[in-house]
N, C-alpha and C positions, 0 to 999 in steps of 0.2 A: 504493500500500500504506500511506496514512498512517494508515488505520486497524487497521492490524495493531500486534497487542502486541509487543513482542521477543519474538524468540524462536517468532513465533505466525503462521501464515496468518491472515488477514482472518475475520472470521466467519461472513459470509453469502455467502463466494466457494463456488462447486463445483470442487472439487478431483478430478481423475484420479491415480489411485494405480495403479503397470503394474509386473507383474514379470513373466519370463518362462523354463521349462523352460531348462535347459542350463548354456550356455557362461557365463550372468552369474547362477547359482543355487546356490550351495555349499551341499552340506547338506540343498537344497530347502529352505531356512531362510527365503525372501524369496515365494516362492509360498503355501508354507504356510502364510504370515501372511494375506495375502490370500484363502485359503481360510475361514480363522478369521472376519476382518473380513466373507467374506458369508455366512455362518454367524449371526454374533454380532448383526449388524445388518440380516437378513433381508433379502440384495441380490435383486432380480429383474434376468435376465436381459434385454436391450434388443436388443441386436442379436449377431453372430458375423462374422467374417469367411471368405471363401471358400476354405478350402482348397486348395484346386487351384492357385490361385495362387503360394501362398506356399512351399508343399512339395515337399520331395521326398521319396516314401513309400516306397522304400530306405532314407533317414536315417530318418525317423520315421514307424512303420508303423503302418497302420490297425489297429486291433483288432475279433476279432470276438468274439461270445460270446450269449448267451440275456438277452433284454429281460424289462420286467416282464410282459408277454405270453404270455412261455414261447418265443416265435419269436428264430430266429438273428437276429441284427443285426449291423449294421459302427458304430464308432465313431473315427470319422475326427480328425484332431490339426487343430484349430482354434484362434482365439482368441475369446475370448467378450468381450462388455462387458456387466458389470451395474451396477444401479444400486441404493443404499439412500438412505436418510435416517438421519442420526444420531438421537441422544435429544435432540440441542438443535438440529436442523431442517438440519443443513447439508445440502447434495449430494452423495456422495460416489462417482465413479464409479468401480467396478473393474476395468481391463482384467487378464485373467491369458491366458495361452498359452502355446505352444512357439514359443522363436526360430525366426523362419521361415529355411528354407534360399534363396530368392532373395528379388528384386524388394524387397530394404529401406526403400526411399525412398518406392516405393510401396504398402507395406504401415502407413509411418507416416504416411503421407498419408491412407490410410482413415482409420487410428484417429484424428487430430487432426483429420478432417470432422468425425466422427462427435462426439468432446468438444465439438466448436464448436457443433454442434446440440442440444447438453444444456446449452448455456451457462459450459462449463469455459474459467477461464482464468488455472488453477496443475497445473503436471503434475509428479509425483512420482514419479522411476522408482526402481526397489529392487532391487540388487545383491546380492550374497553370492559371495566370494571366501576360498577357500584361502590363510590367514596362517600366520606363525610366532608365534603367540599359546597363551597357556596355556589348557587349559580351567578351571581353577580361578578364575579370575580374571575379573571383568564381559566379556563380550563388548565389542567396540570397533564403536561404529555411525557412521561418519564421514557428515556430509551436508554438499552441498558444491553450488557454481552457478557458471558463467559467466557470471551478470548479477553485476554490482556495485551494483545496487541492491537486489535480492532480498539478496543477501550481507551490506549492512546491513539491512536490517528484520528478518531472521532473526539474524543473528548466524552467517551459515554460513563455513565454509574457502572459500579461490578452490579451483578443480579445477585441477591443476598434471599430474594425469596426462599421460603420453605415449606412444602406442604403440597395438597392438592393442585395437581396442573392440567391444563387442556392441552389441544392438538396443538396450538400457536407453541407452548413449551417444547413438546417431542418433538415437531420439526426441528427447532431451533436445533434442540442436540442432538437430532439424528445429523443437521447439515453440518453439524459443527463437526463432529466426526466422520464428516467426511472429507474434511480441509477445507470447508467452505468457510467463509466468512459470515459469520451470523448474529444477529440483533433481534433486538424487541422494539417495539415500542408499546406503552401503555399508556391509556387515556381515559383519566377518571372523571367519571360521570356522577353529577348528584343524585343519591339514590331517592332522593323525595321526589322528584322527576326524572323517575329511568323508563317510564314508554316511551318509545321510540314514536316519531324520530327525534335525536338530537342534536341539530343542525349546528348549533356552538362547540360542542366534539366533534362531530365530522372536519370542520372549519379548522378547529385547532392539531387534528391529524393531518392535514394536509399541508398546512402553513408546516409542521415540523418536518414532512416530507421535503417540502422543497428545501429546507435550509441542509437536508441530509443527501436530498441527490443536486443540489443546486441547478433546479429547474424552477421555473413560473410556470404556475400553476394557473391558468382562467378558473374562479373563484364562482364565475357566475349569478345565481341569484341567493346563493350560498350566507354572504354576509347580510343581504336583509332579512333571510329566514333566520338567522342567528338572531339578530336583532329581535325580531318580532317572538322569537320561541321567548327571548330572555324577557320580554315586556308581559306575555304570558304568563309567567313563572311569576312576577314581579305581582300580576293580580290578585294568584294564588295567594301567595305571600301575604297582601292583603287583607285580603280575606278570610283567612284563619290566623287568629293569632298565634296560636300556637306551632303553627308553620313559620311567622313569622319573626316570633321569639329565637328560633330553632335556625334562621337563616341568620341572626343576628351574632347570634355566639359561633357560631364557623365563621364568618365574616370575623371576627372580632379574632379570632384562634387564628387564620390565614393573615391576618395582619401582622398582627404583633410576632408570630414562630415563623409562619411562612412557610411550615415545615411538607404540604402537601406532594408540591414539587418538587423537592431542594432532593433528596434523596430515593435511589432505588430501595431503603432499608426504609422507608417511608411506605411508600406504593405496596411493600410486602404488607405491612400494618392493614394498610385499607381492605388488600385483599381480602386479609384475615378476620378484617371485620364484615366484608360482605359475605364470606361464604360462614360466619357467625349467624348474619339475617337471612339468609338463605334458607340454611338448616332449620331456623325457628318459621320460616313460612312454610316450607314441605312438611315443617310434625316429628321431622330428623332427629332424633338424637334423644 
């Protein structure tokens, strides 16, 4: 990586960017972005991987409904990989899908074939997690690695996390074991507004995108939906006060510590207390 800027992937590397439905998608805030990026940069799809495999269609069912043909169709929960080209020529592969219900090991063994035959070899996986974070205030995007040399050339946190992880983690260290260069990013979302969508995380994943592939990003209509989700949240707010009390003391706590951001041994914390409310909404434990 000696010719990466601080702070920057390399310029002419092709880089994989993977986030995934579910369990590491708060918000749908880390998919979304990834919707936008093959949208905005006109990604064509490459390959998919096989359903069948990876599923189970109890958890995540197929849908049916009427094609542009006018004929019923099924539309089955896959994962797709497409590819763009930026404005200033990089690679940049998309995978987006639904966490598969088995065979993990072997599901990130396709996709890092598959990156190795498009010449990728930096993988970016994209979190979104339920924090005690304000909405008023920047979204917190922590990005973080288990190489120490990726760590310095970016300037990234070590990943200190411990405990329960999704597909976004096994990738990482299946790619990392594979000599790939491999990262996170995390993007915490206030858990008193985690239905999706939340267009002030999607905004704030992408902005940290670009400062990590040094691209511009077309943002689109991206920042006034931020705006207006935040003016939303702000009425809630309002109107219960005890929502409002409740946004006052995180505002007050990210003020004065500022601690939500500032560390990956932070972001572990949040985890931990989201998959704490988790547990107590499923009846867990």
């Amino acid at each position: 990586m000696d010719d990466a800027t601080q702070g920057q992937l390399p310029d002419r590397d092709p880089v994989l960017l993977a986030a995934f439905e579910g369990w590491n998608d708060a918000g749908s805030a880390v998919t979304q972005a990834l919707e936008h990026l093959d949208e905005v940069w006109g990604a064509t799809e490459v390959d998919e991987l096989d359903p069948e495999e990876y599923h189970d269609f109890q958890v995540n069912r197929p849908v049916i409904g009427f094609g542009a043909d006018g004929r019923r169709t099924i539309t089955w929960p896959t994962t797709t990989v497409s590819v763009a080209t930026t404005p200033t020529g990089r690679t940049v592969v998309i995978v987006h899908g639904i966490e598969p219900s088995m065979r993990w090991r072997r599901y990130c063994a396709e996709l890092l074939d598959i990156a190795a035959g498009l010449g990728v070899r930096t993988v970016v996986s994209l979190g979104a997690l339920l924090a005690d974070v304000p909405h008023t205030r920047p979204i917190p995007v922590t990005a973080s690695s288990d190489d120490a040399d990726v760590r310095q050339h970016l300037d990234l946190e070590p990943n200190t996390y411990e405990g329960p992880t999704g597909i976004v983690g096994v990738l990482q260290h299946q790619a990392q074991a594979r000599g790939l260069r491999a990262l996170s990013l995390w993007a915490a979302v206030p858990h008193y507004v985690a239905h999706p969508p939340s267009p002030k995380a999607t905004l704030a994943v992408l902005q940290r995108l670009e400062q990590l592939l040094g691209e511009t990003v077309p943002m689109g209509e991206l920042p006034d939906d931020a705006q207006a989700w935040q003016h939303g949240v702000d009425e809630l707010a309002g109107e219960d006060a005890e929502i409002g009390e409740y946004v006052r003391q995180l505002e007050e706590a990210k003020d004065t510590a500022d601690l939500p951001e500032a560390s990956g041994e932070a972001i572990a914390q949040e985890f931990e207390r989201y998959l704490r409310r988790r547990d107590k909404g499923t009846g867990a434990g």
